[in-house]
Structures are given as structure tokens and as C-alpha cells.
C-alpha positions as CSV (number, residue, x, y, z in Angstrom):
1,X,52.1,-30.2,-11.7
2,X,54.7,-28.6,-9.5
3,X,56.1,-30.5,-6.3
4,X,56.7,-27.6,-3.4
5,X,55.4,-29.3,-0.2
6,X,56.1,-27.7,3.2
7,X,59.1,-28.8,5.4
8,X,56.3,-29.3,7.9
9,X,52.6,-30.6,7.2
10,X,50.5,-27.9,8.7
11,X,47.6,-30.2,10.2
12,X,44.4,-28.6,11.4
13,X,43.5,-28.3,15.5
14,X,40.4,-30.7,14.6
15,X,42.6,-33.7,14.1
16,X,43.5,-35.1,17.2
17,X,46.9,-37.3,16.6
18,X,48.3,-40.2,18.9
19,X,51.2,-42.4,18.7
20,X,49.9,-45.7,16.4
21,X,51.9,-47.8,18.7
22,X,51.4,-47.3,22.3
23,X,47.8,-44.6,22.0
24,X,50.5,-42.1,24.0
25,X,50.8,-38.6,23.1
26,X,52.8,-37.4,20.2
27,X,55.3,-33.9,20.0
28,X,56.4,-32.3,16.5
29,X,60.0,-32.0,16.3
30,X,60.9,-30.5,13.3
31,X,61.5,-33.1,10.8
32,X,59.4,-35.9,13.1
33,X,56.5,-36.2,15.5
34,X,57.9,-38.4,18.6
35,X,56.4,-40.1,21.3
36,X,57.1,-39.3,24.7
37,X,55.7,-42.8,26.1
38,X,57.7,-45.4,23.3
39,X,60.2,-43.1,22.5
40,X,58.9,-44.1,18.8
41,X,59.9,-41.5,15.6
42,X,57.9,-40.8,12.9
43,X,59.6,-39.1,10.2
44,X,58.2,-36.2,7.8
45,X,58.9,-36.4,4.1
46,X,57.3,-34.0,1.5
47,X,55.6,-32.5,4.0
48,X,53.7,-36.0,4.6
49,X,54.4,-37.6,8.3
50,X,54.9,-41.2,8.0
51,X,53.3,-43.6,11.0
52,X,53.7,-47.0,9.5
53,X,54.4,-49.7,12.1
54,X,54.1,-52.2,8.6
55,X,55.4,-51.7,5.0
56,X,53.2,-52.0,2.6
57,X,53.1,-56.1,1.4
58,X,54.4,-54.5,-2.4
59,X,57.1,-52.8,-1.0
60,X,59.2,-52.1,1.9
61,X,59.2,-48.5,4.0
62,X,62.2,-47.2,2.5
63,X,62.2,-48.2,-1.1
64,X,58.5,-47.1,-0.9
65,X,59.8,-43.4,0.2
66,X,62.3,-43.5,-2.6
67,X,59.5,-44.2,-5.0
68,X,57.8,-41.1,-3.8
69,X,60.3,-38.8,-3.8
70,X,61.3,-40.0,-7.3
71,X,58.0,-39.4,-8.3
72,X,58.2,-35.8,-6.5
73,X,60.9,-34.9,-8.9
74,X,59.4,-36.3,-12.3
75,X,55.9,-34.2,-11.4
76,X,56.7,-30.8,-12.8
77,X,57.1,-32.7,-16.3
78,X,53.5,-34.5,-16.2
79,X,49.7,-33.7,-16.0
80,X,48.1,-36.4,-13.8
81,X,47.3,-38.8,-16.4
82,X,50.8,-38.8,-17.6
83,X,52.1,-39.2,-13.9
84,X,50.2,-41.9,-13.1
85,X,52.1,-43.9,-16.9
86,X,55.3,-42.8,-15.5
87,X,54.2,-44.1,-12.1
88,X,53.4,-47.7,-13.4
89,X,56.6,-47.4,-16.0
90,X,58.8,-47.7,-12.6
91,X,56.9,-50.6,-11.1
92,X,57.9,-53.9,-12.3
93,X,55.7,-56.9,-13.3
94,X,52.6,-55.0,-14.9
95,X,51.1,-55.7,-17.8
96,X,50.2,-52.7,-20.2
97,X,46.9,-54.2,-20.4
98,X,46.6,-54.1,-16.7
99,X,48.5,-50.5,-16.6
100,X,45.6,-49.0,-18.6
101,X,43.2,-50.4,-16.1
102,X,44.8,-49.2,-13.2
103,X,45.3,-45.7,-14.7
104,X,41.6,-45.4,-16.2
105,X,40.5,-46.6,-11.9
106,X,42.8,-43.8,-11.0
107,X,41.1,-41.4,-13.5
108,X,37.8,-42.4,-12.5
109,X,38.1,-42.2,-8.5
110,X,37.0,-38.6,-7.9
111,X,33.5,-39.6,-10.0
112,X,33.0,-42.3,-7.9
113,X,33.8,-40.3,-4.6
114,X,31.5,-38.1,-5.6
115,X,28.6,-40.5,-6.0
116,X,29.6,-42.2,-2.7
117,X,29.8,-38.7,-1.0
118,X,26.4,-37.5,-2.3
119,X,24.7,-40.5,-1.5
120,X,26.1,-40.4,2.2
121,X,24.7,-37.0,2.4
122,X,21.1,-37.9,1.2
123,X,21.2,-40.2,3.9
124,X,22.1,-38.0,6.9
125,X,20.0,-35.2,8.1
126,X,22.9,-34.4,10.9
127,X,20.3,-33.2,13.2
128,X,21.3,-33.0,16.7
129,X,24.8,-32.3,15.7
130,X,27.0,-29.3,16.2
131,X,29.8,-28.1,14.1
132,X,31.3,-29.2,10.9
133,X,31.4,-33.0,10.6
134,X,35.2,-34.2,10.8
135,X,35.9,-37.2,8.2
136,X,38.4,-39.7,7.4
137,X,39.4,-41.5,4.4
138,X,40.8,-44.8,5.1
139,X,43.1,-46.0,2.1
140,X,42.8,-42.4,0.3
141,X,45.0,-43.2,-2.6
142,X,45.7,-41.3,-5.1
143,X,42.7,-38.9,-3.8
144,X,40.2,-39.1,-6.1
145,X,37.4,-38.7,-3.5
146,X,39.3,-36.1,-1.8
147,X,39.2,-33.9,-4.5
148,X,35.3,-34.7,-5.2
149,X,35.3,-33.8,-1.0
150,X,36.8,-30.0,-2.1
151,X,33.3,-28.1,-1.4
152,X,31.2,-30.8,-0.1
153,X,33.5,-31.9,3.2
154,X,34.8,-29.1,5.2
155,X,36.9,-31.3,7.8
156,X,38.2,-34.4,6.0
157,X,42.3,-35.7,5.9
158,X,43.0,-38.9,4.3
159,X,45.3,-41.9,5.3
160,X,46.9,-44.7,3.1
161,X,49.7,-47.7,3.7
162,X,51.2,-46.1,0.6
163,X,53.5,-43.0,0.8
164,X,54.1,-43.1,-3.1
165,X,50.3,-42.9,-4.0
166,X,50.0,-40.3,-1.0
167,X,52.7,-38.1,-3.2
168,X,50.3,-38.7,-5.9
169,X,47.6,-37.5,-4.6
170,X,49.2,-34.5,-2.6
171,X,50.7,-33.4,-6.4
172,X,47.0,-33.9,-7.9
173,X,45.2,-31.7,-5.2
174,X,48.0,-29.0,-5.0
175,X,47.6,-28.6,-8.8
176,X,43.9,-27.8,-7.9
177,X,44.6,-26.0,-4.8
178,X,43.0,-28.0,-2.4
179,X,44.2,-27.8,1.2
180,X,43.8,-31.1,2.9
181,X,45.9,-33.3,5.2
182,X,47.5,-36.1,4.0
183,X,49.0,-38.9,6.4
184,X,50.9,-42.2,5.9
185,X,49.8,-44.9,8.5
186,X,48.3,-48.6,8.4
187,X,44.6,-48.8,8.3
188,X,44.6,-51.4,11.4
189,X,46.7,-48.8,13.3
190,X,45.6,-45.2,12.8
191,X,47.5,-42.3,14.3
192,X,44.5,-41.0,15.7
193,X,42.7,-40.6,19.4
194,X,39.6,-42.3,20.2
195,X,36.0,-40.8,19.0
196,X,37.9,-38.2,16.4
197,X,35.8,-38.5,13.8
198,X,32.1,-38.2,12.8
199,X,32.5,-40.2,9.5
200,X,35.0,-42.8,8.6
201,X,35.0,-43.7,4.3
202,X,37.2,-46.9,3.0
203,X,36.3,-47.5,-0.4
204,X,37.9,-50.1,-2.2
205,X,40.5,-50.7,0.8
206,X,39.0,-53.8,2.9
207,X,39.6,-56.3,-0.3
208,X,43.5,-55.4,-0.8
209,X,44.3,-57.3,3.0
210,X,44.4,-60.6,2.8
211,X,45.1,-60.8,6.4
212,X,43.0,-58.1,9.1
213,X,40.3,-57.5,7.5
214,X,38.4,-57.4,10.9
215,X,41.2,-55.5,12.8
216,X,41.2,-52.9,10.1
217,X,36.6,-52.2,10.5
218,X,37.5,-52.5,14.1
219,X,40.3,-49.8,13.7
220,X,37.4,-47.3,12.1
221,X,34.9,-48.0,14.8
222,X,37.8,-46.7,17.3
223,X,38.3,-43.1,15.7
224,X,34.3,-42.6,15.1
225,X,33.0,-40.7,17.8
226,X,29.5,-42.2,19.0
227,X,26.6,-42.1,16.6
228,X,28.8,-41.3,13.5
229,X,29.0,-43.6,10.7
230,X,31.4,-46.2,9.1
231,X,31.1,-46.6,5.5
232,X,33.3,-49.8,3.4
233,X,32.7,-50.1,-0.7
234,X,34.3,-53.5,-1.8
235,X,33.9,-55.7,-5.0
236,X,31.3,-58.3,-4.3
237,X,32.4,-61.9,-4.1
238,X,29.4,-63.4,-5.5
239,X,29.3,-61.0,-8.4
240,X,28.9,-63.6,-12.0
241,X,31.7,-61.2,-13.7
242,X,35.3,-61.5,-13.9
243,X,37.2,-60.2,-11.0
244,X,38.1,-56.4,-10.9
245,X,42.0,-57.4,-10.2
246,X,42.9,-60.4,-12.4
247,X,39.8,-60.4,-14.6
248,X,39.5,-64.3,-13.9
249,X,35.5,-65.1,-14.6
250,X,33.6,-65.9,-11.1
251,X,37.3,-65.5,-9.5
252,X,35.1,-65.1,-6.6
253,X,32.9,-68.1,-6.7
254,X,35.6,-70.3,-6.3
255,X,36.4,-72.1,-3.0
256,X,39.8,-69.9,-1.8
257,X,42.0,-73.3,-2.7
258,X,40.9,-72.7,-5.9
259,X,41.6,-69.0,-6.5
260,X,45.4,-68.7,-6.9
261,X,45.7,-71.9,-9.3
262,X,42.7,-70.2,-11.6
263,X,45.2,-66.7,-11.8
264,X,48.2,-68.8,-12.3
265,X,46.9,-71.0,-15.2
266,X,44.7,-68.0,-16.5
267,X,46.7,-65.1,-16.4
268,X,50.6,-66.2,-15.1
269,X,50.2,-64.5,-11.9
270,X,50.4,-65.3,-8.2
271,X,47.2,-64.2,-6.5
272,X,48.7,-62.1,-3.5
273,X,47.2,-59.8,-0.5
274,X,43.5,-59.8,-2.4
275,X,40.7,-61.1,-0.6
276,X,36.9,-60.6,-1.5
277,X,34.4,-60.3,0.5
278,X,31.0,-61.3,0.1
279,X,27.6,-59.6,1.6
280,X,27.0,-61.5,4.3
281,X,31.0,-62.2,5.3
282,X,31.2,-57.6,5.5
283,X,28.1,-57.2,7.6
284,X,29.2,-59.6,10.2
285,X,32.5,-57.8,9.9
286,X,30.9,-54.7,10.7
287,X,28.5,-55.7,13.4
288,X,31.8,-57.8,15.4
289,X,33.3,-54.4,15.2
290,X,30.6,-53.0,17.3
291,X,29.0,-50.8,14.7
292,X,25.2,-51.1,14.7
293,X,22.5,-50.3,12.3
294,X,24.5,-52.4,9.4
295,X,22.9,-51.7,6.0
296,X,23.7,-53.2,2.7
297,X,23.1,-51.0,-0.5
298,X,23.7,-51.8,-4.5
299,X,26.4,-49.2,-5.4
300,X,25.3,-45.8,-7.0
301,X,26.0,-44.4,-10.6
302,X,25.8,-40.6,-10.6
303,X,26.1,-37.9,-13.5
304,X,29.9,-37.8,-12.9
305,X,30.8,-41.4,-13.2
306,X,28.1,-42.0,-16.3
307,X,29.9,-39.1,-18.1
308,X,32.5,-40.7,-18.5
309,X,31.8,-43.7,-20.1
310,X,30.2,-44.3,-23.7
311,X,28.1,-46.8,-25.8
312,X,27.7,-50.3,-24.1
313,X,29.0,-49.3,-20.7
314,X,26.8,-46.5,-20.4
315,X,23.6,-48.4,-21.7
316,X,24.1,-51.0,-19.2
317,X,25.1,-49.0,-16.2
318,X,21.7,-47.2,-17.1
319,X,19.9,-50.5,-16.9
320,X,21.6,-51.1,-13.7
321,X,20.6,-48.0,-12.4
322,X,17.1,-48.6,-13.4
323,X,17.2,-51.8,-11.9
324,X,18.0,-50.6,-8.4
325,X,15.0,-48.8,-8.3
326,X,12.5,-51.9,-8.8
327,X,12.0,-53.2,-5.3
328,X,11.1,-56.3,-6.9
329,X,14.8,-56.7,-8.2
330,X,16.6,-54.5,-5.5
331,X,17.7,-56.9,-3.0
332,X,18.8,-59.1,-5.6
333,X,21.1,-56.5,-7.7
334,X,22.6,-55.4,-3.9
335,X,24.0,-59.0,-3.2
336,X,24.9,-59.8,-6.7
337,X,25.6,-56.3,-8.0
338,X,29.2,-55.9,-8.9
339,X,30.0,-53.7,-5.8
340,X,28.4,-54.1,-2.3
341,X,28.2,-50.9,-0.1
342,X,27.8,-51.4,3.7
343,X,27.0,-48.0,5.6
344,X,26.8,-48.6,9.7
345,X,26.8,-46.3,12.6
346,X,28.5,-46.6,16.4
347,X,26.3,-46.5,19.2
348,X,25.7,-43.8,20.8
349,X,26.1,-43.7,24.3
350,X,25.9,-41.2,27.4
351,X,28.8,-38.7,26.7
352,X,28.1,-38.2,22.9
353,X,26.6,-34.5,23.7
354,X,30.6,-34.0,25.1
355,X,32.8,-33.9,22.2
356,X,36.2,-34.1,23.1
């Protein structure tokens, strides 16, 4: 991997940027965008312009820059893989059984954005629409479904809390030269004008705040234009496996008192800034937030995501694909499967033929 980012981030005409702060209009400077109304700056670094209003609950703003740079300069030593073990070698107070984990859900993300992307495209005919669709990642990570978006999404830019992961994933789809935007800002605060987007994607994001769940699917509905669609993959509460973060056994199940003695007494950790959501608890989410339509689906498996697993995995993710297609068995696998996907769309409304 080689780190050479631009001074500047060159961001496309499509996306449409406003302060996060006070909605008021925003003026590149150099090494900053600035807002006329709040006088607020937003600094630029590795070509990545930072709008945080909140640090990150693991980290603060700054040491969360250093991290990123630090990574920056260890890149042109390291493929992905061996990034991501030098990444977790830095941060303190994680297990190497949980490391491997973390690294092998890294790994795995551009399968599984592929499977979510080609699914959302079996389900949209995008008749009566003009142009190439403009999406959004929210919480893009590392970019695992960017890259699976290279070819598939023309007009896509992601967004994540984390500058250090956004570093990551700027490193990972440089080495693969993919051209997409990459911005730091808070998922309940976008950086973005009203109705800029036709598709809004947060997959695996809602669960990791505790607090603002709702303000966060609200926060998607305002950048969706009218009539395009919101779409949140989370781990499912009332899943009978062991959670996906702490690997506590029907972690979810338990009344929330409950939840952070279980990790404390099973595993000798302090069960922070994770909250699951069950099926019913994200559809009313998503229907407060104004988006209509709400459907629940049982997570899909595609050729990418089965290839890479072997033996007992594979067999049963088979039989769980099988499964999903019984309609017998369907609705119960979707609110007990292991991971609920909610796909929703925003009214339309009388100025949705003027796109802005």
C-alpha cells in the first residue's frame, strides 16, 4: 500500500456539502472548509475533511487524527491484512482472540457489501428516475462495501465517526485505484444538504450508539431526496446465538440491567456504547423517522461471502439460505435470523420531478 493523498480532497459537483452545525453554507480554504454563518472550521487531513461536532466515544478528535496519520506512515510496509494487525497492535485492551475477529469482519466486509448492494438492486427497477443514482454510506469503515460499490455504484462517498478507519479504507481503495470520496462526520450530523441522496446504506452502524439511535435514522431520512430509500443492517436482538461483540450466549435476551454484569462476569469487560436492536424496536425507528414502506428481510448470503468460508460454516449458511426460501419458515428465520435487514423509502411528495 502507498499513502500519497491530495493536499485537497477533490469532491465531485454531485455532493452537495453544508456546515453540520448550523445547515449554512460551507467555503474551501485551503487546508479547511469554513462556514460563513458559525464561523466553524473544519480541518483537512490526508486529503480527508473532518466535520465532527463529537469524538468518537473510543477516542477523542485529536488522538484519533494521530492514530490515522500514524497509520498513514506504517501503510507502505503492509498489505491490508497486515495493516489492519498493526492497526489493532496500537489499540489497547484487545484480546488476540477478539483481534482475529475484528480483522476476519474487516476482511469480509466487501463480500458482504456486495450481497447487500446486489440485493438492493434486485429490488429497484429505478423507473421514473433520471441520472445516476447518488449514495451514501453511513458508518463506511474500513470500506469494504465501497470497494464492492467500484462498478456497481457510479455516485456513492462514504462517511464514518472514525478518521483512523477512514485512513484505512482510503489506503485499501487507492491500492485498487478506486476514486471515491471519503468524509469524517457524525452519523446524527451529516455534512450534507437536504434531499442529496437517492440511497442512504448503514450497515452494521445503528448497534455501535448506545445513545441516538433514532436521531442518527432520522439524520438519513434528511439527506434522501423523496422517494429514495434508507437501508440499516444490524445484529438481531432476539437472535438464540452468542452476541457478535462479546460472544456472551443470548447477550441480547437479557433485560438491559442484565447485559453489562453477564460481559463483566463472562468475559472481564465493561459493556460500552453497544446497543441491539430487535425487529420490531428498528421498524418503529424507521417509520418515526418519516420513512414509509418499512420492510423487514432475513439477511442475504451471496457467492462472495459463501466463498469464503469452509466446512461447518458453509453447510449451515447453505441451510440458512435454503431456509429463507420456504415461506413456511421465512418470517420466522427474518425475526430470529442472526441479522435483521430493514429497507424503507421517504415519501414522495410534489417537487420530487425537481431535483435540486
Amino acid at each position: 500500500m502507498n499513502a500519497s493523498p491530495p493536499a485537497t480532497p477533490n469532491l465531485p459537483r454531485w455532493i452537495r456539502l453544508c456546515c453540520p452545525s448550523c445547515r449554512g453554507e460551507l467555503r474551501a480554504t485551503g487546508k479547511a472548509y469554513a462556514c460563513k454563518a458559525c464561523e466553524r472550521q473544519y480541518p483537512i487531513i490526508f486529503g480527508i475533511p473532518d466535520f465532527r461536532l463529537t469524538a468518537d466515544p473510543y477516542i477523542s478528535i485529536e488522538d484519533d487524527r494521530a492514530k490515522g496519520v500514524r497509520i498513514a506512515l506504517e501503510c507502505a510496509a503492509h498489505d491490508l491484512e497486515s495493516l489492519l494487525e498493526f492497526y489493532w497492535s496500537i489499540t489497547e485492551d484487545v484480546e488476540a482472540a477478539r483481534v482475529t475477529q475484528f480483522i476476519e469482519t474487516v476482511m469480509a466486509a466487501r463480500a458482504r457489501g456486495a450481497d447487500i448492494l446486489d440485493w438492493l438492486a434486485s429490488q429497484d427497477s429505478g423507473a421514473g428516475k433520471s441520472g445516476a443514482p447518488r449514495a451514501v454510506e453511513i458508518g463506511c469503515g474500513a470500506g469494504g462495501l465501497l470497494a464492492a460499490a467500484s462498478g456497481k455504484v457510479e455516485n456513492i462517498v462514504g462517511v464514518d465517526r472514525g478518521f483512523r478507519w477512514l485512513v484505512v479504507a482510503r489506503l485499501w481503495l487507492d491500492s485498487e485505484s478506486i476514486d471515491m470520496p471519503l468524509i469524517c462526520g457524525n452519523a446524527n450530523a451529516m455534512p450534507f444538504a437536504q434531499g442529496s441522496f437517492d440511497l442512504a446504506i448503514a450497515d452494521g452502524v445503528i448497534e455501535h450508539n448506545e445513545h441516538g439511535q433514532q436521531e442518527i435514522i432520522a439524520e438519513g431520512a434528511r439527506v434522501l431526496a423523496p422517494g429514495g430509500r434508507m437501508f440499516v443492517s444490524t445484529p438481531n436482538r432476539l437472535a438464540p446465538i452468542p452476541d457478535p461483540h462479546y460472544g456472551v450466549p443470548g447477550l441480547g435476551l437479557m433485560p438491559k440491567s442484565w447485559r453489562g454484569p453477564a460481559v463483566r462476569r463472562l468475559r472481564g469487560k465493561e459493556y460500552r456504547h453497544i446497543s441491539l436492536l430487535g425487529p420490531a424496536g428498528l421498524r418503529r425507528m424507521m417509520s418515526r423517522a418519516g420513512i414509509e414502506t418499512v420492510g423487514l428481510q432475513a439477511a442475504r448470503f451471496g457467492r462472495e461471502t459463501l466463498a469464503r468460508f469452509s466446512s461447518l460454516r458453509l453447510l449451515a449458511l447453505r441451510i440458512y439460505g435454503f431456509l429463507i426460501g420456504v415461506p413456511v419458515v421465512r418470517t420466522a428465520i427474518t425475526w430470529l435470523g442472526p441479522v435483521l435487514w430493514c429497507v424503507g423509502r421517504k415519501p414522495e411528495d410534489e417537487s420530487n420531478a425537481e431535483r435540486r
